[in-house]
N, C-alpha and C positions, 0 to 999 in steps of 0.2 A: 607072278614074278614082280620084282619092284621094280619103280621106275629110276630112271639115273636120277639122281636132284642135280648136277652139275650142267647148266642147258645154258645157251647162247641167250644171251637179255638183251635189249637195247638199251641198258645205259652206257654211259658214254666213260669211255677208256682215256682220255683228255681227263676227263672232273675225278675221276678215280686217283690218277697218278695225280693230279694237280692237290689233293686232298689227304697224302702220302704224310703224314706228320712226319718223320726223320727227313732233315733235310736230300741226307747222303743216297738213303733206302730213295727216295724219291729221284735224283737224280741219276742214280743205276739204274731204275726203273723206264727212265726218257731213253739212256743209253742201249737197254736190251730192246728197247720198244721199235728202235732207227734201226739196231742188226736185224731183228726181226722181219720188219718191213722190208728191208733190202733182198733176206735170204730169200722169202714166200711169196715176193713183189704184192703181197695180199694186204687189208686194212685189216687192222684187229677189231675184236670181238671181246664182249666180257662178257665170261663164262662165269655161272654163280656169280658170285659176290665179291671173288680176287682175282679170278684168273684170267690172262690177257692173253687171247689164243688167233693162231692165225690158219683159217682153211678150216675144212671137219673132215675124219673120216669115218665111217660104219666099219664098227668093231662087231664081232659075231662070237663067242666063246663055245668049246664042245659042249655045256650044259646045256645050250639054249639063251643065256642070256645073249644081250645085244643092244648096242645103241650107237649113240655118234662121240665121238670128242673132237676138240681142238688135233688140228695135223698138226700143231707147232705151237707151244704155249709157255710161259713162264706166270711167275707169281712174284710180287713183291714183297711176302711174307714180313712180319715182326721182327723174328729170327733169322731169317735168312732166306736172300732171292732163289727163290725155287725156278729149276728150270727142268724140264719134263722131257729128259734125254734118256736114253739107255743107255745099253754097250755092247751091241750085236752087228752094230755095222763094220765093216771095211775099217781097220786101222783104232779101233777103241782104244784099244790098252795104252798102246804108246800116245796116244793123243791126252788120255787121263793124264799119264804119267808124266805129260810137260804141263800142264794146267799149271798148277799152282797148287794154292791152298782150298781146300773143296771135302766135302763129303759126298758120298755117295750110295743109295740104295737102286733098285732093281728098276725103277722106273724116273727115280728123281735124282736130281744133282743139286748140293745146297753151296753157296756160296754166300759168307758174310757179307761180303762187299770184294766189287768189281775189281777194286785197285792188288785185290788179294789174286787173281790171278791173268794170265796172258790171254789178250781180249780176240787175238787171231787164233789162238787155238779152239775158245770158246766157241769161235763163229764157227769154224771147222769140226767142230763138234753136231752143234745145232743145225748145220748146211749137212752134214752127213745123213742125223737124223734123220730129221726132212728129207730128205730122197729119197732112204731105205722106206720110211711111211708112205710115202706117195706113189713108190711105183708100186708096193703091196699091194695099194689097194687099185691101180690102175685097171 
């Protein structure tokens, strides 16, 4: 079976964001990284090569696969800050549906930039998340 490639590194999440060429993308980036910290009271972690994660949990699949990820992660993507929410918890729908401007698929949430939607809803989002993930795996 394959191994994940996406693994916890010790490079440093400071020189990463510091190293962000769009000024904007970079300071969204500082902005997700402070909600972050506040929701999982946890230091982030960079996972591969982009992704800024906070906490792990073991994931088990029926196949047999299985590994860890980030409990709580986003990405400052080229395109758009990735943030690694679903919408299975308590209140998704109506919380989307005050966001803002945003895409969305089955694991990810894209957003251009910050200013494109309501940063309290985001956080209620991301703090939801985070719960429904953690007591899972409690």
């Amino acid at each position: 079976m394959a191994e994940n490639k996406t693994k916890p590194t010790t490079a440093s999440v400071e020189d990463f964001i510091a190293n962000i060429e769009h000024p904007r993308r970079r300071s969204d980036a500082l902005t997700a990284l402070k909600m972050y910290r506040e929701i999982t009271g946890l230091n982030p972690v960079l996972w591969g090569p982009s992704i800024i994660g906070f906490g792990s949990l073991h994931y088990m699949y029926e196949t047999g696969r299985e590994g860890d990820m980030p409990a709580a992660a986003f990405s400052p993507r080229k395109g758009y800050m990735t943030f690694y929410v679903g919408d299975e918890f308590e209140g998704a729908s109506q919380l989307y549906a005050r966001l803002g401007k945003h895409k969305k698929s089955v694991a990810c949430l894209y957003i251009n930039k910050l200013d494109d939607v309501n940063l309290d809803v985001l956080r209620e989002i991301i703090t939801r998340q985070y719960r429904k993930d953690t007591k899972l795996n409690e």
